[in-house]
N, C-alpha and C positions, 0 to 999 in steps of 0.2 A: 172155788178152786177149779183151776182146769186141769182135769187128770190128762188130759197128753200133754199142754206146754207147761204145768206145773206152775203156771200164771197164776197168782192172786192177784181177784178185784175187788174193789173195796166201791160198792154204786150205794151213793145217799140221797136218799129221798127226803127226807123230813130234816136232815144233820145237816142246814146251810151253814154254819163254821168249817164244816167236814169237808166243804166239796169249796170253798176259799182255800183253807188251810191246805189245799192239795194244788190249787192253784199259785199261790206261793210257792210252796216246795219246790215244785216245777219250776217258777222262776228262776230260783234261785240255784238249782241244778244248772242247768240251762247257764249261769253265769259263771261256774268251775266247777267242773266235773268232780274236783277232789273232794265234794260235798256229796255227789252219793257213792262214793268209792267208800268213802271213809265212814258214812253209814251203814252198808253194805258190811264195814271189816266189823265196827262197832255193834251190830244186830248179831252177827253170828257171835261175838262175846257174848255179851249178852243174856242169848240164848243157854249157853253150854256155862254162864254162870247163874243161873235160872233167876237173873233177878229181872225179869220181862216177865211176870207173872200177877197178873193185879188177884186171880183167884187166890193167890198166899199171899198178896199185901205186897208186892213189888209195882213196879213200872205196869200201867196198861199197857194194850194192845192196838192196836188201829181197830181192829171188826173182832167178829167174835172167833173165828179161825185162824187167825195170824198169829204172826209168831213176830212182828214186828210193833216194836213202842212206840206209838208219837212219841213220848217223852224222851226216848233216846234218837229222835231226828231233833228234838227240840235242846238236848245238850251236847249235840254235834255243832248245830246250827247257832248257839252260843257262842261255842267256844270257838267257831270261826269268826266270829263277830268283832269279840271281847277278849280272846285268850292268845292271840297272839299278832305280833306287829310285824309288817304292817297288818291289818283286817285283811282277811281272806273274802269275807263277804258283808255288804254294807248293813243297813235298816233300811228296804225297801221302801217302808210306810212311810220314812221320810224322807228320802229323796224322789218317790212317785206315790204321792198320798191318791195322786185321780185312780190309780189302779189298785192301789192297794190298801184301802184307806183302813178306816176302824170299824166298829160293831153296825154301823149303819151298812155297810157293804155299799161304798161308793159304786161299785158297780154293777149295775143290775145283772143277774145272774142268766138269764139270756143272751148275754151280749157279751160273755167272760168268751175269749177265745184260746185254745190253750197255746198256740199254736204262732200266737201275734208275735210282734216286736219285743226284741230283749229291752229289759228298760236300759235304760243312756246312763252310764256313769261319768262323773266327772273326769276330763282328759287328765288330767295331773294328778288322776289316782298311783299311788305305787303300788307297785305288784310286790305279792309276798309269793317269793321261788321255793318255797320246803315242800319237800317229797310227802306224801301219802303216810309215807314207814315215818319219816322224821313227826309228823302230825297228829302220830296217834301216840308215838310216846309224850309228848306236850300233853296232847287230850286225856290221859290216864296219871297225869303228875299235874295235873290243875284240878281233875274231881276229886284225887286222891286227898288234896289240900283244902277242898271246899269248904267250908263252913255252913253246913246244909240248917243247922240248929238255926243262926241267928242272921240265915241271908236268903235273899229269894232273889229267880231268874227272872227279868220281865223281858219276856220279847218282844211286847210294842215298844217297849223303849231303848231295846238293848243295851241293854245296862245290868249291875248287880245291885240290887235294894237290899236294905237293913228291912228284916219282916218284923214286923210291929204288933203281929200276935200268930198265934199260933193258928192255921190257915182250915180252920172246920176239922181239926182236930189231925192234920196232914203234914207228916216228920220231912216233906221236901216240898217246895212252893217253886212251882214253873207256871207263870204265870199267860196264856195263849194268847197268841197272836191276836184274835179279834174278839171273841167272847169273853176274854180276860180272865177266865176259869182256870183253874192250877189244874193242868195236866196229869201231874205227880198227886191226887187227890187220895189215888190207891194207899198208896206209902205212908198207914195210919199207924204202925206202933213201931215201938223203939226197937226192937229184934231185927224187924227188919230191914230197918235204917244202915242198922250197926254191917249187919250182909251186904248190902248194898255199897257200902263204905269199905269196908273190909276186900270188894273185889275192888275195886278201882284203887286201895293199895298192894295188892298182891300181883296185879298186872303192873303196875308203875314199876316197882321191886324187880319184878320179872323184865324189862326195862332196861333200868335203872342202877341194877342192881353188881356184884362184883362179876359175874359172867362176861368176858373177854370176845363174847358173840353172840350173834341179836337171836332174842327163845324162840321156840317153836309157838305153834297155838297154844298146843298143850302146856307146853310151860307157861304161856299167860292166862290159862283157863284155873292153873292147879298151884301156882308159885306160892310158896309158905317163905317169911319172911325169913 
């Protein structure tokens, strides 16, 4: 942490998924902004619904001093994928597999630039125009509906799978980009499932709900149905 710009850095040495997985990210930032906006909104939830705790059995962290989940970049980066039409953001791996391929790391980590060309999407892509505000009440009314028991997220394929057993004893299966390792690994007992499900319907509600004006934070941090 840098105590005057308040920077966290997250540098891996040994973690080659770690230091891909971030080069991804970046791309994908890099292709609409309303992807780290809306991670940015969804981390400070989050937070202040303490289910970003893998020390009690919630969502990891990126390092050991964050306060930030891959696993909630990786149900941001879902649910722009899959959860709403048109796609906000595509599957990388398979429209630019040379740069972003699978576990072998098509490309040598030397030679990863972070800095290079955005990848090319196809011209006749449609844009999806919803606001940030309008995308996070969609985002909190599709986890709130999820079927975390009998489905798992895979992001190499972007898609939602039927899980076929129960994932090293893991109540949520997000399954990584390149090492195919479930993210959500922390998320071992049913209590804290049920919390974790429990905020993503009390924020939807807060939403969603009869209020005739859009809640405050606190009203989605604290909403009782």
């Amino acid at each position: 942490m840098d105590e005057l710009g308040e920077i966290e850095v997250d540098i891996n040495c040994n973690n080659l998924a770690g230091v891909y997985n971030s080069y991804l990210l970046h791309h994908y930032a890099r292709l609409d902004n309303r992807f780290p906006i809306l991670c940015m909104v969804v981390k400070r939830w989050s937070d202040a619904t303490f289910i970003s705790d893998a020390m009690n059995g919630f969502f990891n962290r990126d390092f050991k001093y964050s306060s930030f989940s891959y696993s909630i970049k990786m149900l941001v980066l879902h649910f722009l994928q899959c959860a709403v039409w048109p796609p906000i953001l595509p599957n990388l791996r398979k429209i630019d597999p040379n740069r972003f391929g699978g576990i072998k790391y098509n490309v040598p980590l030397e030679k990863l630039q972070i800095f290079d060309r955005s990848p090319e999407l196809p011209p006749d892509r449609r844009r999806n125009c919803k606001t940030v505000a309008e995308l996070l009440m969609a985002f909190f009314d599709y986890y709130a509906r999820f079927d975390f028991e009998n489905q798992k997220i895979s992001m190499p394929q972007a898609r939602v799978l039927d899980r076929e057993r129960p994932f090293r004893g893991a109540k949520v299966e997000i399954e990584g980009p390149f090492d195919h390792e479930n993210t959500a690994r922390t998320v071992k007992s049913e209590e804290c499932l049920e919390l974790i499900k429990d905020a993503f319907q009390r924020a939807s509600h807060a939403y969603l709900g009869p209020a005739p004006i859009a809640p405050t934070f606190n009203e989605i941090t604290t909403a009782t149905y």
